[in-house]
N, C-alpha and C positions, 0 to 999 in steps of 0.2 A: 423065514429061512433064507430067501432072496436077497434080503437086506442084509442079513449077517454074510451073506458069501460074498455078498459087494463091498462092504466093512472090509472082508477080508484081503478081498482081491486089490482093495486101494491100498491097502496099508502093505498090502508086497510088491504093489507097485512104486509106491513111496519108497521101499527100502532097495528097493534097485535101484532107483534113480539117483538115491544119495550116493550106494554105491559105486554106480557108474561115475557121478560125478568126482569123487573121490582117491577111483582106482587111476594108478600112475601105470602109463605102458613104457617099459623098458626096451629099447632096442639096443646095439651092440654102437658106440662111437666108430665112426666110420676114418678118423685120427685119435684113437686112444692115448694119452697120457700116460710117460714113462718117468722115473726116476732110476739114476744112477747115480751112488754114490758108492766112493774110493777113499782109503787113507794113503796118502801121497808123502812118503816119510811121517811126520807126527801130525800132520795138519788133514782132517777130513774136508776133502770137495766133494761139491752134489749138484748136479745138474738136473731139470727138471726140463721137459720137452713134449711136444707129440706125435706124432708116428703116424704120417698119410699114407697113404700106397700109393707104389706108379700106375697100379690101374691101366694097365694099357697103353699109357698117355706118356708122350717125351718129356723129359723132366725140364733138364736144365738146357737152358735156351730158348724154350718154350713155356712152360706152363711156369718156372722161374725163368724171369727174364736174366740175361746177362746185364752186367753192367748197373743194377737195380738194386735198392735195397729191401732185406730180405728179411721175416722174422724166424728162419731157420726153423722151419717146421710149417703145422697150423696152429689154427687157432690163435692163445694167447703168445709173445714172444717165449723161446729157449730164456731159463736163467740158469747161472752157476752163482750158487753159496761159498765160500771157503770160512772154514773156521780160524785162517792163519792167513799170513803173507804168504802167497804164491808168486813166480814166475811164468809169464806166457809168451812165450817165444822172444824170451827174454824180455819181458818189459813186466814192473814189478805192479801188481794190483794187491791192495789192502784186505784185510778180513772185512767182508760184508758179503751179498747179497748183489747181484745185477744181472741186466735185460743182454742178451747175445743177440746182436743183428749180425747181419752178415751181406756184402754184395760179390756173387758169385761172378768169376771170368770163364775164360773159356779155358785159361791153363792156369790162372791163380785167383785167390779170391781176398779180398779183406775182409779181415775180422773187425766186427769194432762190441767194446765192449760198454754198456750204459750205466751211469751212475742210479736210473729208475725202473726199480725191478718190475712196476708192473705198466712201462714203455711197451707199444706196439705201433705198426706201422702208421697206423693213423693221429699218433700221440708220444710221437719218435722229437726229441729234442737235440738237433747235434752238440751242441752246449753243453749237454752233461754227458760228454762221451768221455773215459776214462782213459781209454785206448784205444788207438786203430793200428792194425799190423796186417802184412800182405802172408800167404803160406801160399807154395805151390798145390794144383789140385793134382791127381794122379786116376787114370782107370783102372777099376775093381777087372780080376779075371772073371767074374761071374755078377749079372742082373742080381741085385738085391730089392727087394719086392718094398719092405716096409724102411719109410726112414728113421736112421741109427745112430744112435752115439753111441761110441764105452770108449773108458780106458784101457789100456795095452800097452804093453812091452813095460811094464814095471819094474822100479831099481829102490834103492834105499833112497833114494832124494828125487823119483822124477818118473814120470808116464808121458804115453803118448795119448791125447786127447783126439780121436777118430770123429767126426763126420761123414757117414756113407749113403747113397742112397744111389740108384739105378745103375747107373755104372761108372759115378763118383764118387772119390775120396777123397775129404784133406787133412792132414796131420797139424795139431796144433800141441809143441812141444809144450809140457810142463814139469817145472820145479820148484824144489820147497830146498830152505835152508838147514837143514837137518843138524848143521853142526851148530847152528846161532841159538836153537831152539832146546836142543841137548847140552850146550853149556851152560844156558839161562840156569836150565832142572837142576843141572850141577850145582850151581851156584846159591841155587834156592834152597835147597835140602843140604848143603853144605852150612854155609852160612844159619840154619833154622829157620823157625818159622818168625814170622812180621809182627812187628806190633798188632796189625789188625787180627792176625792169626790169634794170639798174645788175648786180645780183648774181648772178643768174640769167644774163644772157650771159657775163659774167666767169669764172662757174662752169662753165660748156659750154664755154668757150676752153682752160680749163685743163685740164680732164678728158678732151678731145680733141685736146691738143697742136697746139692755133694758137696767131697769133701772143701770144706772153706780155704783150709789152707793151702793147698793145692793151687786154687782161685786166685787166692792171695797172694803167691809166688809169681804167676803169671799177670794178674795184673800191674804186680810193682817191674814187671819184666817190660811190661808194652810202654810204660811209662816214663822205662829208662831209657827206652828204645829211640821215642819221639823223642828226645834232647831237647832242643832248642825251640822244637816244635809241638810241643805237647798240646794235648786238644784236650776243648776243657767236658766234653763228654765222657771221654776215658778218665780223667783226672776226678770227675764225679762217681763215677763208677767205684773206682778206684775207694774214697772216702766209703762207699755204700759198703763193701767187702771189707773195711778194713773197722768199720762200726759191727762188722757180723762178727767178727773175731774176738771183739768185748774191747777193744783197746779206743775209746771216745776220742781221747785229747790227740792222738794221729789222725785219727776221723773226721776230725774237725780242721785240721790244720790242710788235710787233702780237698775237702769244702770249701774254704775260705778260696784257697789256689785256684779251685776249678771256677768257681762264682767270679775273680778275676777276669780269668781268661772269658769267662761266656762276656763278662762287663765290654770286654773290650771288642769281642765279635757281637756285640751288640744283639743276646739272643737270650735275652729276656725270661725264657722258660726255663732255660739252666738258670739263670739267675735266683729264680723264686725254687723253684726244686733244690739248689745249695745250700737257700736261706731256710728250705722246711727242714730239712735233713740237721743242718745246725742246729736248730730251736730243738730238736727232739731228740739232741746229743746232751743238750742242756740238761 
């Protein structure tokens, strides 16, 4: 009986010990990570950050030095995403993804903004800075505890981008093109849909046994579309949807065309896909 209670007693010692080794202890991020994101007339920005406390402790000037550059938070650097062309204080930055440093003054601060979104001060390149711009700093009426981003003061083309923390603030204007971006849409949906529009449904019709002629409308559409530039994968297609319809000797004549064109992009795999497609019109 000794022996089975010792059997026993190992083997719940054993499952503690896995346990123990196993169990993750959770405590609370002492700089939690924040996301903010806004649509700024049609174009979505998101800024991605973390959020120390003043804890007590003087912020700027101290614990940030003046003059120093900054990863505008902890931890990893602040980024901003845009899904569009943005304006930042007037200076135009591209749809992508970048690193936000910053070196803080006593009455103004530069922004700069980096081409490498996962840039930090230790792997900070000035080289790929995109931008750097000066904004006045301003004092908050009241001690703000955690550091903050949002947007504010929102219009149909433009917000104000805030950094605040203790009892600093600075404004970094933003705008987006609302009118470049709303006549595109116009222009888009006026004019119809693209050849690639055109070839892509035409392709899904086919592939999924709807209606053919339909397909067939549309692919002779994307085809007339390309003019001068027709590709000879659409021009393949094209021959494929027009063999479903029962009519061969067009089938083949859209084969022959399209096996040109690959002959001449030099892409070998249209080539022999044109030649099986023929052989089996035959």
């Amino acid at each position: 009986m000794k022996i089975m209670n010792l059997k026993i007693t190992g083997i719940a010692a054993a499952m503690m010990c896995f346990m123990s080794a196993n169990a993750q202890i959770k405590t609370p991020q002492p700089s939690p990570t924040a996301e903010i994101e806004q649509a700024i007339g049609l174009t979505k920005v998101e800024v991605s950050y973390s959020r120390p406390g003043v804890k007590g402790r003087t912020i700027f000037g101290d614990l940030v030095a003046y003059g120093e550059l900054w990863r505008t938070g902890a931890n990893s650097a602040t980024t901003i995403k845009t899904e569009g062309e943005i304006m930042l204080a007037g200076k135009s930055l591209k749809k992508g993804k970048y690193s936000v440093f910053t070196i803080p003054g006593e009455s103004e601060w530069t922004i700069i903004i980096n081409s490498d979104p996962t840039a930090s001060t230790n792997k900070y390149a000035e080289d790929k800075d995109v931008m750097r711009f000066t904004v006045k700093s301003s004092k908050t009426a009241s001690k703000v505890e955690s550091f903050t981003m949002l947007f504010s003061n929102l219009t149909g083309n433009s917000a104000d981008w805030q950094i605040i923390w203790e009892n600093t603030m600075v404004t970094i204007p933003v705008k987006t093109d609302v009118d470049k971006e709303v006549m595109a849409t116009i222009e888009s949906v006026i004019n119809g849909p693209s050849s690639r529009d055109l070839y892509m449904a035409a392709k899904y019709y086919h592939d999924n046994d709807k209606d053919n002629a339909k397909a067939l409308t549309w692919i002779n559409k994307a085809v007339a579309l390309d003019g001068d530039d027709q590709k000879f994968w659409v021009v393949h297609w094209q021959a494929k949807i027009i063999a479903k319809s029962g009519n061969k000797k067009a089938a083949i004549t859209a084969a022959e065309k399209s096996k040109v064109l690959a002959q001449k992009a030099e892409y070998d795999e249209y080539v022999k896909k044109n030649d099986d497609l023929i052989k089996s019109l035959k």
